[in-house]
MARKOLMI-989176 format. One line per 3 residues: number of its first residue (from 1); for each residue x, y, z of C-alpha. Coordinates in steps of 0.2 Angstrom, whole numbers, plus 5000, padded with zeros to 4 digits. Layout:
# MARKOLMI-989176
NUM = X,Y,Z; ...
This chain:
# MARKOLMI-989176
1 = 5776,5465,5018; 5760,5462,5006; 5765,5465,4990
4 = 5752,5460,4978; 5755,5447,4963; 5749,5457,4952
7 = 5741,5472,4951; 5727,5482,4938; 5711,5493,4940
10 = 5693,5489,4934; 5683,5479,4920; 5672,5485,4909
13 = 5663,5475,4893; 5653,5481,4880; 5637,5470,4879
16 = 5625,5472,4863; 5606,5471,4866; 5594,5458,4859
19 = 5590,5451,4841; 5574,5464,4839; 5582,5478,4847
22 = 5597,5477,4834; 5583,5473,4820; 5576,5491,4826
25 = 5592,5498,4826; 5598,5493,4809; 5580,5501,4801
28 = 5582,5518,4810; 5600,5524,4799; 5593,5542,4806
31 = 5599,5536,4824; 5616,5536,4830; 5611,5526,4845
34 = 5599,5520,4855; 5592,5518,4875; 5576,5509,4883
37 = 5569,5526,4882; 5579,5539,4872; 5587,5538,4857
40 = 5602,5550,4848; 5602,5558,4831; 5612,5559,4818
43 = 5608,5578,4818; 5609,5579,4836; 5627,5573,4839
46 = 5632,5582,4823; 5626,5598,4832; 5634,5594,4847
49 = 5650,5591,4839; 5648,5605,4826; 5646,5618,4837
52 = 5658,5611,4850; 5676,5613,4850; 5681,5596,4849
55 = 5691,5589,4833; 5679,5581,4820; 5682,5563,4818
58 = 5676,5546,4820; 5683,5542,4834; 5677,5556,4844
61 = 5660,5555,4836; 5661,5536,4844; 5666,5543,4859
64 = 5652,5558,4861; 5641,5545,4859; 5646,5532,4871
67 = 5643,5545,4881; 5628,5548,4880; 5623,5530,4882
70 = 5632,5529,4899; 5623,5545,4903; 5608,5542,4897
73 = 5608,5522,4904; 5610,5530,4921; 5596,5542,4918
76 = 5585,5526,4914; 5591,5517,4928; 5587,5531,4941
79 = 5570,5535,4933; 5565,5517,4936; 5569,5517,4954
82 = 5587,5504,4950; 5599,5503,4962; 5607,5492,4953
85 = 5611,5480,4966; 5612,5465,4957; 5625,5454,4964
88 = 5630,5443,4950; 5633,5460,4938; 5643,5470,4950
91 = 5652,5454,4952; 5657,5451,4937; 5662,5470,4930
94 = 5672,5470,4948; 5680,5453,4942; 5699,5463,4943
97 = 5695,5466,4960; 5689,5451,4968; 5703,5442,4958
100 = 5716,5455,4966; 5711,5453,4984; 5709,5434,4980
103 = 5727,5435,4973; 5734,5447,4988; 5724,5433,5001
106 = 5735,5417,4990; 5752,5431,4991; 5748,5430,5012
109 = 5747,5411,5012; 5763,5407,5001; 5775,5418,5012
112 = 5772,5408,5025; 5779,5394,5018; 5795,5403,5008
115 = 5804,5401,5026; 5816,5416,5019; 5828,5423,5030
118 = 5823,5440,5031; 5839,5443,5046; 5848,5461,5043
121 = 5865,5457,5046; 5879,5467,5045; 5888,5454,5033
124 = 5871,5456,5022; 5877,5474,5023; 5894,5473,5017
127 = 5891,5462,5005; 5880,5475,4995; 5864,5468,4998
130 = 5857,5485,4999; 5867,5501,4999; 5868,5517,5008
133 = 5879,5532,5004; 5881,5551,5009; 5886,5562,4993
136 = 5891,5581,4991; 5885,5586,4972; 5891,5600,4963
139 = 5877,5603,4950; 5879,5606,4931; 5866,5616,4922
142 = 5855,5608,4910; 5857,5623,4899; 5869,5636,4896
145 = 5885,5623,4899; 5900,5631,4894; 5918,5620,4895
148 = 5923,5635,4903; 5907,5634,4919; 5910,5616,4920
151 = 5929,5616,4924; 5924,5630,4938; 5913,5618,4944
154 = 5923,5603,4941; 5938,5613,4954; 5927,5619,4966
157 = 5919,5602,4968; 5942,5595,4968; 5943,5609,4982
160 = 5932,5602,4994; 5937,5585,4988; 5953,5589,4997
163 = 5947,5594,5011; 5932,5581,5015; 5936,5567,5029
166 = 5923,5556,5036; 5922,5567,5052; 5917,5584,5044
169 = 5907,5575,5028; 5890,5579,5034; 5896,5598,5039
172 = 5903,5601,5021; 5887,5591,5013; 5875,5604,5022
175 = 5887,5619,5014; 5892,5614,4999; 5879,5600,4990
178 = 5865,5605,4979; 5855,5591,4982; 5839,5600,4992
181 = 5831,5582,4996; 5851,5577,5005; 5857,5593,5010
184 = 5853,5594,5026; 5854,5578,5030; 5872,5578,5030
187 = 5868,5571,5013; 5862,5555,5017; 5853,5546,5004
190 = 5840,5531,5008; 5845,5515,5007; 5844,5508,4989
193 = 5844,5493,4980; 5853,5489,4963; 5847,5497,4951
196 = 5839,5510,4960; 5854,5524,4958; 5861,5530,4940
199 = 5877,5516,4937; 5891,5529,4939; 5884,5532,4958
202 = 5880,5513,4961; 5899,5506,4955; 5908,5519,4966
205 = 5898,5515,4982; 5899,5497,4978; 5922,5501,4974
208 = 5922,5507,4992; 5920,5498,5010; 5907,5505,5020
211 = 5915,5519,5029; 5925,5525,5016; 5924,5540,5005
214 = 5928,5538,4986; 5944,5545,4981; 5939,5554,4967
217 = 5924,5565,4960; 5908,5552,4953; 5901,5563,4937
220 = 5885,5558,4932; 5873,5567,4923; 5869,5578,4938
223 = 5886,5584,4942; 5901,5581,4951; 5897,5570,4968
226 = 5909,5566,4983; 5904,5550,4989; 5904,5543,5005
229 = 5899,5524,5006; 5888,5523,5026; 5892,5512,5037
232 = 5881,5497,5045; 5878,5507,5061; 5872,5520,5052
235 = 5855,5514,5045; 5854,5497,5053; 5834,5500,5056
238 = 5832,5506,5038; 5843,5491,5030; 5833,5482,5042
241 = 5814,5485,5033; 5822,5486,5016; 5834,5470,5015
244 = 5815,5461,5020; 5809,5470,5005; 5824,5462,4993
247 = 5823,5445,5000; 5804,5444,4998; 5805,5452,4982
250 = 5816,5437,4977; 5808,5423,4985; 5795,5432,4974
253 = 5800,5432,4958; 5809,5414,4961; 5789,5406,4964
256 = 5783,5416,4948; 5799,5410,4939; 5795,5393,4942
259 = 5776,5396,4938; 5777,5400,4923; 5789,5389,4918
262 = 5779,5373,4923; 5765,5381,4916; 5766,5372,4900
265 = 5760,5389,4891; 5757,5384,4874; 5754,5399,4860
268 = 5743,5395,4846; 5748,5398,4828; 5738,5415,4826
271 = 5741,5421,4845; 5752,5436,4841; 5741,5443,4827
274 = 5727,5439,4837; 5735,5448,4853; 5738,5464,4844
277 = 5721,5464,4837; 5711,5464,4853; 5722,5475,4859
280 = 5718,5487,4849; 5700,5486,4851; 5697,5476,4869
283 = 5678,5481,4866; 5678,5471,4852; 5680,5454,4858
286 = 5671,5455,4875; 5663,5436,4869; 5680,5432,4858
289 = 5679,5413,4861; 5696,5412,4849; 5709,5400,4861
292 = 5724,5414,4861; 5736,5402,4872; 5734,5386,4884
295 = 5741,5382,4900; 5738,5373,4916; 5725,5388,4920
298 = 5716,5380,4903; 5713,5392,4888; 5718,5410,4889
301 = 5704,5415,4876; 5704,5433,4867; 5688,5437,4877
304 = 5698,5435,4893; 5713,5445,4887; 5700,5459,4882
307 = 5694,5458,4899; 5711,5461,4906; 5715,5474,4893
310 = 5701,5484,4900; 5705,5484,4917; 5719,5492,4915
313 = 5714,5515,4914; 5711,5521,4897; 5727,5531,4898
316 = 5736,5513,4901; 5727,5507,4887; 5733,5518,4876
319 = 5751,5516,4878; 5749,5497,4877; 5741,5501,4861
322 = 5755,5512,4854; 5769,5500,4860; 5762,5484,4855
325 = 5756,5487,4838; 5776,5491,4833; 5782,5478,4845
328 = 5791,5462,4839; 5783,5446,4839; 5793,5438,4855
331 = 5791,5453,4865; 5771,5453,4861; 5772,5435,4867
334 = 5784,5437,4883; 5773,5451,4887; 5757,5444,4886
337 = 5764,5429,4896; 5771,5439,4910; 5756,5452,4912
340 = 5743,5441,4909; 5744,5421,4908; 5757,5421,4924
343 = 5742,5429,4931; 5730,5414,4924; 5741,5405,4935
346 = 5741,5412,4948; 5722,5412,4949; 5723,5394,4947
349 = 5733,5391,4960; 5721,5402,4970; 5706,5393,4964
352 = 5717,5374,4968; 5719,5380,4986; 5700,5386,4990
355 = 5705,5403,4991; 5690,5415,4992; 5683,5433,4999
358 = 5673,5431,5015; 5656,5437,5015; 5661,5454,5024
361 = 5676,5455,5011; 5661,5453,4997; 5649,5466,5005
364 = 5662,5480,5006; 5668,5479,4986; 5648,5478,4981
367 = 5645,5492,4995; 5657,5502,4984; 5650,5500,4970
370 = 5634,5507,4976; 5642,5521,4983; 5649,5523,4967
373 = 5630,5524,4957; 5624,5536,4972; 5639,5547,4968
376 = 5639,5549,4951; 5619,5551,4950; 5621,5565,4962
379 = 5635,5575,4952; 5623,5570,4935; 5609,5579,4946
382 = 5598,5565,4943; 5597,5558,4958; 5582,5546,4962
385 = 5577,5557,4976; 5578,5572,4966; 5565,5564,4950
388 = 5555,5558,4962; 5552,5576,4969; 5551,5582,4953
391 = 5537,5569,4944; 5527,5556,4952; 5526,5544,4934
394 = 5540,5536,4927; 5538,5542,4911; 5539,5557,4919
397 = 5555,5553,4929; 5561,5547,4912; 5558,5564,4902
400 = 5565,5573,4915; 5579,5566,4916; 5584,5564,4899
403 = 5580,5582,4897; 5595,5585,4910; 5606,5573,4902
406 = 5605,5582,4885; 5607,5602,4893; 5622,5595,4902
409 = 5630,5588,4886; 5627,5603,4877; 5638,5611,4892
412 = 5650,5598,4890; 5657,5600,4873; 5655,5619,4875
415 = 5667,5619,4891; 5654,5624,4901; 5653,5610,4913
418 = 5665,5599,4922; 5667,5578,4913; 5659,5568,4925
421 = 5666,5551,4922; 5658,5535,4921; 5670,5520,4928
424 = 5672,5505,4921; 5661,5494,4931; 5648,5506,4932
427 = 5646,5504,4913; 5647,5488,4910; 5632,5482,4923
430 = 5622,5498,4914; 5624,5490,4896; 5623,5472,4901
433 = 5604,5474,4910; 5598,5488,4897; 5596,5485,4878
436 = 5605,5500,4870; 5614,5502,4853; 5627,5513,4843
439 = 5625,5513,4825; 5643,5514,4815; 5633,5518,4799
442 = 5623,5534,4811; 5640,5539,4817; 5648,5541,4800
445 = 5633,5551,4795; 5633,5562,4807; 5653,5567,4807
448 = 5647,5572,4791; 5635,5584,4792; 5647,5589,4809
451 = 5661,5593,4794; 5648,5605,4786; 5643,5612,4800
454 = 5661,5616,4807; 5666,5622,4789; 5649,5635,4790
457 = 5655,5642,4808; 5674,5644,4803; 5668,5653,4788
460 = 5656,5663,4799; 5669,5666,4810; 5683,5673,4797
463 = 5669,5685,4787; 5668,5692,4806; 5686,5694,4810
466 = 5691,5710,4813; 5702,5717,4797; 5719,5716,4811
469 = 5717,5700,4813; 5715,5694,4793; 5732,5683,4789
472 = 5742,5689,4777; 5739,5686,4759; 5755,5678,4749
475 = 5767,5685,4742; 5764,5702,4751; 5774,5710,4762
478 = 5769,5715,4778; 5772,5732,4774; 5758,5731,4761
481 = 5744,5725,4772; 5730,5738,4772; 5730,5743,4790
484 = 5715,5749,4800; 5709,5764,4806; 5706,5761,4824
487 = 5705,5740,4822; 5694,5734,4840; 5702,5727,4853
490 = 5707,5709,4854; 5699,5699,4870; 5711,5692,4879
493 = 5709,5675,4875; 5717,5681,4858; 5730,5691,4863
496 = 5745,5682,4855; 5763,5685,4861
């Protein structure tokens, strides 16, 4: 078994550019953001989100435009002939990737030395070390539950109650259970673990002796279940592979455990408000030097927890954001001590022990990643290949690209082609080796002039509405409403139930 100590997805760090470039920047309050070659509007992002469909708002403004940066970083990159191959970047925007193999390789050499018994006995069996049941459920509706539909089912589950011996158990399972994932296998469940099963069903199997069948209906929230606790015999090879899994599992735990107690994981006085704020914004604090907590990994800064925050996936992110921002202060720390400093630790034990990728395990992650650029050029349409049969200058490379870049955002927000996204990694290798900028004073100009222009096409849109379609005004009856002669068709897209 190889389960990994812990477990997330890619990095990615937002990197500004130089002195000068920001200098630039901060004169221009007519651009929203900047590249090597191109830079974006305040007018142009208002008319792209104007026009689109997309809620006006900041943070979707911030959002359009980080976009186009990626986007338009990649066109630059391409134009120029970059494979991006540098070593030392992919390296580090891969960091959650190197570090999990490098964990996973420390995992390998630690069970080794755990000398658990992983034996499947029998007595292991009986003693509820892992479970294994047959059951017979008599479903209850979700909706439409009458007292009257629950007692029939409640007696016709009683009926063939009565009848049910261990003999004819799978026969009666096949005819009479509603579970479709059981039912024709005699209704036989896997073999599960505490915990696993709703605790109505777990304390019954666990009442009985294996070969027995509980002498009353189980209700849970499914139903009514017969239940038949299976004997050793039975699933011996099953119990076989999972009792390994529970004994690793708790030789696993027990090694955490005592990691992070002798740890010596110190918080510092600010840590939780501190936690919660880069959180919030990971991006933020990509060079947070602020000590957030110390241990025997040494100081677990608020870059390093940004840098964690952002591998996990955005959608991960989010809910981290939601939760912890309401969370109380011991359940921030316990959780930034189990999800993140126990993984210090670990690391540091890694590190302690000399454990690190071999040059074929190196090659294959950076191989990847290039795969990863060749890919996403190539669903862009802006390919290296396909510039350089198309200009023989790099500034003509550039404009072409660029050009591509900006017709197929102006598709984007209009749903007229598919998101093409831009991994984690990938962006942050882009924005560490190209200068590039987003101006926040650019953005909040152009949701502005995005409101206006939103405001003009919603009016535009209600002066055109058919007279069918125009809401009622207050206070009068439907009965009132002027209706028209012969009011156009509706398309489909409008038709409302």
């Amino acid at each position: 078994m190889n389960r990994p100590l812990f477990a997330f997805a890619a990095s990615f760090a937002i990197l500004a550019g130089c002195d000068g470039f920001k200098e630039a920047m901060t004169a221009h309050v007519d651009v929203v953001a900047r590249t090597p070659s191109q830079e974006l509007s305040v007018d142009r992002l208002a008319e792209l989100l104007g026009t689109s469909k997309i809620p006006v708002s900041e943070d979707n403004a911030r959002a359009l435009a980080d976009v186009w940066v990626n986007y338009q970083l990649l066109a630059h990159a391409s134009a120029q002939g970059d494979s991006l191959k540098d070593t030392k970047l992919i390296d580090d925007a891969l960091w959650p990737v190197l570090a999990q193999q490098k964990a996973s390789k420390w995992h390998d050499m630690l069970v080794k030395t755990w000398n658990v018994d992983t034996t499947a006995s029998e007595a292991r069996f009986n003693q509820g070390d892992a479970l294994a049941a047959s059951h017979i459920l008599f479903l209850l509706p979700e909706q439409g539950l009458t007292a009257a539909s629950r007692d029939s089912v409640r007696r016709q589950a009683e009926s063939v109650r009565k009848r049910v011996t261990a003999a004819n158990f799978a026969q009666l399972a096949k005819e009479f259970s509603m579970d479709p994932g059981s039912k024709e296998k005699g209704g036989m469940l896997p073999v599960f673990t505490s915990g696993t099963m709703v605790k109505e069903f777990e304390e019954s199997v666990r009442s009985i002796k294996p070969g027995e069948i509980a002498p009353g209906l189980v209700q849970t929230q499914f139903g009514y279940h017969i239940i038949r606790r299976a004997q050793f015999s039975e699933v011996k090879d099953e119990f076989a592979n999972q009792n390994a899994g529970v004994v690793m599992q708790k030789a696993e735990s027990t090694y955490l455990a005592k990691l992070e107690s002798g740890g010596e994981i110190k918080f510092k006085d600010n840590a939780i408000a501190k936690i919660k704020e880069v959180i919030a914004k990971p991006a933020d604090h990509s060079d947070d030097k602020t000590v957030i907590a110390t241990s025997k990994a040494g100081n677990f800064t608020a870059e390093r927890l940004a840098q964690w925050i952002s591998a996990y996936p955005p959608q991960q992110q989010g809910m981290l954001r939601a939760q912890i921002g309401q969370a109380a202060d011991s359940l921030v720390m316990q959780f930034t001590t189990h999800s993140f400093i126990r993984g210090e630790l670990v690391l540091h034990q890694a590190d302690s022990a000399k454990v690190t990728l071999s040059p074929a395990e190196l090659a294959d992650v950076r191989n990847n990643f290039a795969s990863l650029v060749t890919r996403v050029w190539t669903e862009l349409g802006i390919a290296p290949k396909t510039l350089a049969d198309s200009a023989k200058t790099t500034s003509d490379r550039e404009r072409i690209a660029s050009a591509h870049i900006e017709g197929y955002l102006e598709k984007l927000v209009h749903d007229q082609a598919q998101f093409v996204p831009i991994p984690q990694p990938l962006q942050e290798v882009l924005r560490e080796k190209y200068d590039y900028k987003v101006n926040a004073a650019g953005i909040a100009r152009a949701v502005e002039k995005a409101t206006k222009i939103r405001a003009a096409s919603d009016s535009t849109q209600a002066s055109q509405r058919p007279a069918s379609q125009v809401p009622l005004q207050p206070g009068t009856p439907p009965a009132q409403q002027p209706q028209p002669q012969q009011a156009p068709p509706v398309p489909p897209s409008k038709q409302v139930p």
